[in-house]
C-alpha positions in Angstrom: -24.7 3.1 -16.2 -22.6 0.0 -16.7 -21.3 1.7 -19.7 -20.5 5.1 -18.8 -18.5 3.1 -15.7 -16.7 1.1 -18.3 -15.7 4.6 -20.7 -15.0 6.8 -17.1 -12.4 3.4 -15.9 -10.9 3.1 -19.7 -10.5 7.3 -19.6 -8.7 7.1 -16.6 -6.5 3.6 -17.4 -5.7 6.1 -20.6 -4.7 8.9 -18.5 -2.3 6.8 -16.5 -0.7 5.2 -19.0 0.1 9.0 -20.4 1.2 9.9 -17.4 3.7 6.9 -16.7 4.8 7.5 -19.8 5.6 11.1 -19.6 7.6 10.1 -16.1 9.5 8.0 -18.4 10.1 10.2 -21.0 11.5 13.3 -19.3 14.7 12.1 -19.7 16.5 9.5 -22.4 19.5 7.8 -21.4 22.0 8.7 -24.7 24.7 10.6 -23.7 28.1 12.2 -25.8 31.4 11.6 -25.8 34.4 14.2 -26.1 36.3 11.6 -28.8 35.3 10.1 -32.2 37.1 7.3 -34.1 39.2 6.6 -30.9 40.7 3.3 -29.6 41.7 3.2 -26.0 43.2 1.7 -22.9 41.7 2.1 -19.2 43.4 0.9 -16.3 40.8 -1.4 -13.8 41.0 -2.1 -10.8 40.0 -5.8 -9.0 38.9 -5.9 -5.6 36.8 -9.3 -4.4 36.8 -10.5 -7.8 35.1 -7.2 -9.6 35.9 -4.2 -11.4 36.5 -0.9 -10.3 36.8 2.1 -12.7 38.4 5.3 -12.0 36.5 8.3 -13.1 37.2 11.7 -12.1 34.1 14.6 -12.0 34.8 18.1 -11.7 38.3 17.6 -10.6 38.0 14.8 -8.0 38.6 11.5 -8.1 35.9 8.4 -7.5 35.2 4.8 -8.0 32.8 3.2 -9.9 32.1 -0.3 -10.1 31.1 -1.8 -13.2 28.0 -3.6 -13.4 26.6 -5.4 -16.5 23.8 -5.7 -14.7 22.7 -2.9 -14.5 21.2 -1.0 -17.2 22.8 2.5 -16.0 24.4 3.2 -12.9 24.1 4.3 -9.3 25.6 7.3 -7.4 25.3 6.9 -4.0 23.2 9.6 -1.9 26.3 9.9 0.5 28.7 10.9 -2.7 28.9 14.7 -2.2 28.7 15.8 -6.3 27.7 19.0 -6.9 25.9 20.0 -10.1 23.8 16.7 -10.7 21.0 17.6 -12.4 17.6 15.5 -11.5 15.6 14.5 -14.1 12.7 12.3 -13.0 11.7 9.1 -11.1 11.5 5.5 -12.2 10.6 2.1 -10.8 13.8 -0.1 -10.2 13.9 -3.5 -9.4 17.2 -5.2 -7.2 19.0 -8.3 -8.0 17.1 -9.9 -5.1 13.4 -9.0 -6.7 13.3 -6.1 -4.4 11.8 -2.9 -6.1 11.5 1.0 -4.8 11.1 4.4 -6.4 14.5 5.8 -7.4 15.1 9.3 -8.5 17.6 9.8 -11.5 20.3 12.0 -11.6 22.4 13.3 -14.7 26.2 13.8 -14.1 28.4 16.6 -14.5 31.0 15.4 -17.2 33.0 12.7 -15.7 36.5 11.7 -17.5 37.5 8.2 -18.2 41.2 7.9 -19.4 41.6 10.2 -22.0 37.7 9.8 -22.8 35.0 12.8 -21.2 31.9 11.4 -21.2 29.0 13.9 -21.2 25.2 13.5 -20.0 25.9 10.4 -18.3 22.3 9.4 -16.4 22.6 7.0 -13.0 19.9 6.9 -10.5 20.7 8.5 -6.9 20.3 5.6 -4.2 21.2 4.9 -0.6 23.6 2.2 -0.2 22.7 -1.2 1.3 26.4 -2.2 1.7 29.3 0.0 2.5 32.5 -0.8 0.1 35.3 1.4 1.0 36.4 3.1 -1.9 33.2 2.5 -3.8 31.4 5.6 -5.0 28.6 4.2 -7.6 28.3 1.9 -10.4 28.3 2.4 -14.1 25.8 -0.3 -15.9 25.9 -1.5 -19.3 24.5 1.7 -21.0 28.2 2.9 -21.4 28.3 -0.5 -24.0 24.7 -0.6 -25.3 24.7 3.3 -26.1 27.8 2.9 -28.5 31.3 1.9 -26.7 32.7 -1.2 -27.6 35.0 -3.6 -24.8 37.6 -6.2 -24.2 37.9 -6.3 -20.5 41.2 -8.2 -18.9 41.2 -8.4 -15.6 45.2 -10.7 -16.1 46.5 -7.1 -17.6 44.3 -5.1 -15.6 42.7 -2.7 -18.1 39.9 -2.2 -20.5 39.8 -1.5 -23.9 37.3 0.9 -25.1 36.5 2.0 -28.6 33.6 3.6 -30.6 34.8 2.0 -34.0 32.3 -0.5 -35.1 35.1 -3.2 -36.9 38.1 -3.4 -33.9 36.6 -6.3 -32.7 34.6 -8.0 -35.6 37.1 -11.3 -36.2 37.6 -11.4 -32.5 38.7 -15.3 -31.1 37.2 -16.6 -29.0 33.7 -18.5 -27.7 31.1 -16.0 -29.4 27.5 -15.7 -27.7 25.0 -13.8 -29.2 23.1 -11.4 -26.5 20.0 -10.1 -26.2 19.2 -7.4 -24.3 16.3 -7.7 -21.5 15.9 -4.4 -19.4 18.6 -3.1 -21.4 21.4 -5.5 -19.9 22.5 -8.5 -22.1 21.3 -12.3 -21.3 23.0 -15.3 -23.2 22.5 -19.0 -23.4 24.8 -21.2 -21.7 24.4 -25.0 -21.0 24.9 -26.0 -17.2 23.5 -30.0 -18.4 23.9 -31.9 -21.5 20.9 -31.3 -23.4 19.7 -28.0 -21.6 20.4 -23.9 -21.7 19.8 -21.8 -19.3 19.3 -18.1 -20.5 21.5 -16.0 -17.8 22.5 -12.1 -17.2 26.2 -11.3 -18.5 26.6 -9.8 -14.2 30.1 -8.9 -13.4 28.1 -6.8 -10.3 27.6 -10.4 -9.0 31.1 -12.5 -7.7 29.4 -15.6 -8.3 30.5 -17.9 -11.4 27.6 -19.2 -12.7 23.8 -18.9 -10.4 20.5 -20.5 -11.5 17.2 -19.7 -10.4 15.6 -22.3 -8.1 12.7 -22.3 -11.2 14.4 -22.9 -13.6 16.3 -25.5 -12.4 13.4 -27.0 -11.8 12.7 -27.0 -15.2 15.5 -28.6 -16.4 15.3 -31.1 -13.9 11.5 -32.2 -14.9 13.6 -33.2 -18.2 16.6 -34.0 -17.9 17.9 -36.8 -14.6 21.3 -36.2 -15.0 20.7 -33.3 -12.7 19.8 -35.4 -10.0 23.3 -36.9 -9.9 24.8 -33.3 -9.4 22.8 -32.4 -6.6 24.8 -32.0 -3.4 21.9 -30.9 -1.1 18.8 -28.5 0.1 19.5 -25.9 2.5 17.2 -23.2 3.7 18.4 -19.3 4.1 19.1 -15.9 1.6 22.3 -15.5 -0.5 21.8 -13.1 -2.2 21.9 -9.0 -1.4 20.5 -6.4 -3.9 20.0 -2.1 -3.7 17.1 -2.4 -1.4 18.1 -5.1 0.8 18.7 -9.4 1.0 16.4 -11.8 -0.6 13.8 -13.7 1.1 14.4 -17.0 3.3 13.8 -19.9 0.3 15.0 -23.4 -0.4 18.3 -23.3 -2.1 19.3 -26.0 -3.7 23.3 -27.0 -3.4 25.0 -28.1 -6.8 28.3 -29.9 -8.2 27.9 -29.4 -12.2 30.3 -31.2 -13.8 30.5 -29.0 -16.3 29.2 -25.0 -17.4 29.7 -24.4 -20.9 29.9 -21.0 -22.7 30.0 -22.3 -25.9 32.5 -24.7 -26.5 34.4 -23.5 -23.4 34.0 -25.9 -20.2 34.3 -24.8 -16.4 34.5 -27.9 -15.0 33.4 -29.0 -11.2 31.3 -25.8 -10.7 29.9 -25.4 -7.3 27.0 -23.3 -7.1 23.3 -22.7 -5.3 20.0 -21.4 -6.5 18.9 -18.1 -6.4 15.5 -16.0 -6.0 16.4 -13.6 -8.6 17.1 -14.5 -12.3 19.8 -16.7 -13.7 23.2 -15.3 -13.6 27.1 -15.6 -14.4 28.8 -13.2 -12.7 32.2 -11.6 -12.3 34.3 -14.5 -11.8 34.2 -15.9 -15.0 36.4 -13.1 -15.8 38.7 -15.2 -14.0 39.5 -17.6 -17.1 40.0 -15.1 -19.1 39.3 -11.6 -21.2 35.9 -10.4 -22.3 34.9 -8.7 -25.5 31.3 -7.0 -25.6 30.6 -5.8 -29.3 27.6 -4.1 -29.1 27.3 -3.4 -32.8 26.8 -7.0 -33.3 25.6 -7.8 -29.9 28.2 -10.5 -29.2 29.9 -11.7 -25.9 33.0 -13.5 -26.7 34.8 -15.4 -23.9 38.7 -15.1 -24.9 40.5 -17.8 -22.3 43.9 -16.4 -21.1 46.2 -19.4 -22.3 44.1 -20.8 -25.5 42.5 -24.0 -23.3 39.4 -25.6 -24.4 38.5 -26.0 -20.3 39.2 -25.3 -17.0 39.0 -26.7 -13.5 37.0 -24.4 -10.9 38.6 -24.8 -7.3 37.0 -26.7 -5.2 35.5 -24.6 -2.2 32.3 -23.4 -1.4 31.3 -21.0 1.2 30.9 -22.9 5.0 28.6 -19.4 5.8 27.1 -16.5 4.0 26.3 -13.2 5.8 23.9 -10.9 4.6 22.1 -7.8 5.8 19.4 -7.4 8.0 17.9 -4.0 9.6 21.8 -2.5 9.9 23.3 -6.1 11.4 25.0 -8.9 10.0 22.8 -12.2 9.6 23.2 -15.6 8.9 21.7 -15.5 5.6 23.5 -19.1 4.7 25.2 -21.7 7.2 26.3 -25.2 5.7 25.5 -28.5 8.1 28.7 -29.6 9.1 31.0 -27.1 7.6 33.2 -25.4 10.5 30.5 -22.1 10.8 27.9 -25.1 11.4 30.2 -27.0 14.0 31.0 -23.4 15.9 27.2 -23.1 16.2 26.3 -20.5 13.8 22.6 -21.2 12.1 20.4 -19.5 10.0 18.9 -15.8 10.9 21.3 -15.5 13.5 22.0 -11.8 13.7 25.5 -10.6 14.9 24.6 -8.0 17.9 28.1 -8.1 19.6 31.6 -9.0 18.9 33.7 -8.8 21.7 31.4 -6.8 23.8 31.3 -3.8 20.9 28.2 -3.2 19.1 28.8 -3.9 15.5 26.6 -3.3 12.4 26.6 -4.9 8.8 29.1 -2.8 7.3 31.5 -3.0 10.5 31.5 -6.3 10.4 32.4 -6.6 6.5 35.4 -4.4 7.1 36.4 -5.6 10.5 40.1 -6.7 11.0 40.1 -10.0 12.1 43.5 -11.7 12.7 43.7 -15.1 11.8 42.8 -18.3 14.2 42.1 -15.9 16.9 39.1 -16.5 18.9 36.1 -14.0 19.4 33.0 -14.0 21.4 30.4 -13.1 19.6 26.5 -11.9 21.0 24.2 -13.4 18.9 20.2 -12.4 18.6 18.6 -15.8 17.8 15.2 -15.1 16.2 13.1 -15.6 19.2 14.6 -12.9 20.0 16.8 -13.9 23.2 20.8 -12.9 23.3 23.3 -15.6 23.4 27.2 -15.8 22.8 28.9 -17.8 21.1 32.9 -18.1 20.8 34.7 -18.8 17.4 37.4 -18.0 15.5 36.7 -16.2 12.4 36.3 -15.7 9.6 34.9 -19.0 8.9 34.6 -19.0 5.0 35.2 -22.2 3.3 35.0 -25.6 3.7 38.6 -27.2 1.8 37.5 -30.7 0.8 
C-alpha cells in the first residue's frame, strides 16, 4: 500500500511539474527588432532621480520607466492598448518580497527612436502607486535579449546598439554581472574587507540598500561596521508591485565609503531593507552607465574622470508608504522635524485639511512651502486625531 501511495504521490509531483512547465513555456520572452547593425541615440527623460522612455504604440504616445530590475516589464491594467495579445500566467515576486499571479501580455510593435521593436512581452498589473505620466516599465530584457547601452542621465539620452564591439574598450570601473532572475547582480564593497552582491536597480531611487541579513553577516566579521552604525529604527521603506514591505528593524548607516570598483561614494547614508541588496538609480548621478551584455559587463563611467565622490549629506526625516489606499508612516526619524511635529510610525493620513485624501493624492498634492496644514491622522488603535504641520517634511540638513 505504502508503495503504490508513494508511485500515485511521485505520478502526480510529475504531472505538476509538466504542467508548471507548460504554463511557463507558452510563451518565450525573445523578441525582433526592425534594425540590424544599427547604433543609436534615445532621448530620456529624469523625473525623481529615474528614467523615463518615450515609446510610441500604434500611433500614441506613452512612458515607460526603465527598470533593471526587472526582468521584462509592466503595462499597467488602466493603459488603454488595444491589440495586446495574452499569453499565459506566471508567478512574480515584488521588490518588497511580495508575490501574486500576474498575466502576461505581448505588445503591439512599440517604436523607440528610430528603432521598432516587435513581440515585446511585459506582464499586465494594477498599479500600487500612481506616477503621472507613467504608463509601464521596460525591464532589463531589452539588454539581456541583445541591445547594448550607455545611459547618461548629464546628456539626457541613451545609447542603444546591437553591435557586439561598440563598447568592448569602454573606460571606466568594469563589473562583471551575473544574471539572477534574469536581471544583473554585481559585487560591490560597502566595508574594507567585505562584498556585498547587489541588483544593478535604476527602478529603485536609492544609492546603495543592504539587506538587514546580510549586513548582519558582514558585521559578524568585520567591526568596522559597528563604527558606521548611526541607529535602529523600526517601520517599512520600501514599496513594491503588490504593496509596502513588512514593519522590521532597519538599521540606519553612515558608510564611509561604497566602492564600485575602484570608484568611491564617500559618506553614504543608507538603511536596510527586507528585500535583496540593491544600488539603485542614483548612482547614475556620478555619472554614465554602459551595460554590455555580450560580455556581461557594467562599467561605471564618472562624468568628470574623478577617482571619488562626496554623497550629500541628507537623509530622509520621514518615509511614506502605502497602506489600503492611504498614505502611512512607513518611516519617521526620532528627532528629525517629522518626529518633533508628531508624526510616528503607522500613522495613516485620513484627512488633510478636512479633504479625504488617498496615497496617490497625497504624492501629487501641491503643497506650498512653510505653510501650515492640519492633518487627521488614524493612529493604529484606531482613534482619529489631528495634527498641524507644515509640510513636506523631508530631510533633516545636518
Amino acid at each position: 500500500m505504502l508503495k503504490r501511495l508513494a508511485i500515485l504521490l511521485w505520478a502526480v509531483a510529475l504531472w505538476n511539474s509538466a504542467t508548471a512547465q507548460s504554463q511557463l513555456k507558452r510563451y518565450d520572452t525573445d523578441f525582433r527588432l526592425s534594425r540590424k547593425n544599427f547604433v543609436m541615440t534615445v532621448p530620456i527623460e529624469i523625473e525623481r532621480g529615474q528614467i523615463y522612455l518615450p515609446v510610441t504604440i500604434q500611433g500614441r504616445q506613452y512612458r515607460f520607466k526603465l527598470d533593471t530590475g526587472a526582468s521584462q516589464g509592466v503595462i499597467y491594467d488602466d493603459v488603454d492598448i488595444e491589440g495586446l495579445k495574452v499569453l499565459g500566467f506566471i508567478q512574480s515576486e515584488d521588490a518588497a518580497g511580495q508575490s501574486r499571479r500576474v498575466t502576461t501580455v505581448e505588445l503591439p510593435p512599440m517604436t523607440l527612436g528610430s528603432l521598432t521593436i516587435i513581440g515585446f512581452k511585459v506582464q499586465r498589473m494594477k498599479r500600487n502607486v500612481r506616477r503621472q505620466g507613467e504608463d509601464g516599465i521596460i525591464g532589463f530584457a531589452l539588454f539581456h535579449r541583445g541591445l547594448a547601452a550607455k545611459i547618461d542621465t548629464r546628456a539626457r539620452l541613451m545609447t542603444l546598439t546591437d553591435r557586439r564591439n561598440i563598447f568592448k574598450n569602454a573606460e571606466g570601473e568594469i563589473l562583471k554581472y551575473r544574471l539572477m532572475w534574469h536581471v544583473p547582480y554585481v559585487k560591490v564593497s560597502p566595508f574594507e574587507g567585505a562584498e556585498d552582491e547587489v541588483l544593478f536597480d535604476t527602478g529603485s531611487p536609492m544609492l546603495y540598500a543592504p539587506n538587514s541579513h546580510r549586513l548582519a553577516q558582514i558585521e559578524a566579521s568585520v567591526p568596522a561596521v559597528k563604527d558606521q552604525i548611526e541607529g535602529v529604527t523600526y517601520g517599512s521603506r520600501a514599496m513594491g508591485h503588490f504593496g509596502s514591505e513588512l514593519t522590521h528593524q532597519i538599521t540606519l548607516l553612515k558608510l564611509e565609503r561604497l566602492k564600485w570598483g575602484g570608484f568611491e561614494f564617500q559618506s553614504v547614508h543608507c538603511a536596510t531593507v527586507q528585500g535583496g541588496s540593491h544600488v539603485g538609480a542614483q548612482i547614475l548621478q556620478y555619472g554614465a552607465m554602459v551595460i554590455d551584455p555580450f560580455r556581461k559587463y557594467l562599467v561605471f563611467q564618472p562624468y568628470d574622470g574623478v577617482s571619488s565622490c562626496q554623497v550629500p549629506d541628507r537623509r530622509a526625516d520621514i518615509v511614506m508608504v502605502e497602506k489600503d489606499g492611504k498614505a502611512m508612516v512607513g518611516v519617521v526619524m526620532e528627532q528629525g522635524r517629522a518626529w518633533q511635529a508628531g508624526f510616528r510610525h503607522d500613522y495613516i493620513i485620513e484627512k488633510v485639511d478636512g479633504e479625504p485624501i488617498t496615497f496617490d493624492q497625497f504624492n501629487s498634492y501641491r503643497w506650498v512651502r512653510d505653510q501650515e496644514y492640519e492633518f487627521t491622522i488614524r493612529l493604529p488603535i484606531g482613534i482619529l486625531t489631528t495634527l498641524r504641520s507644515i509640510w513636506p517634511l523631508q530631510y533633516n540638513q545636518k
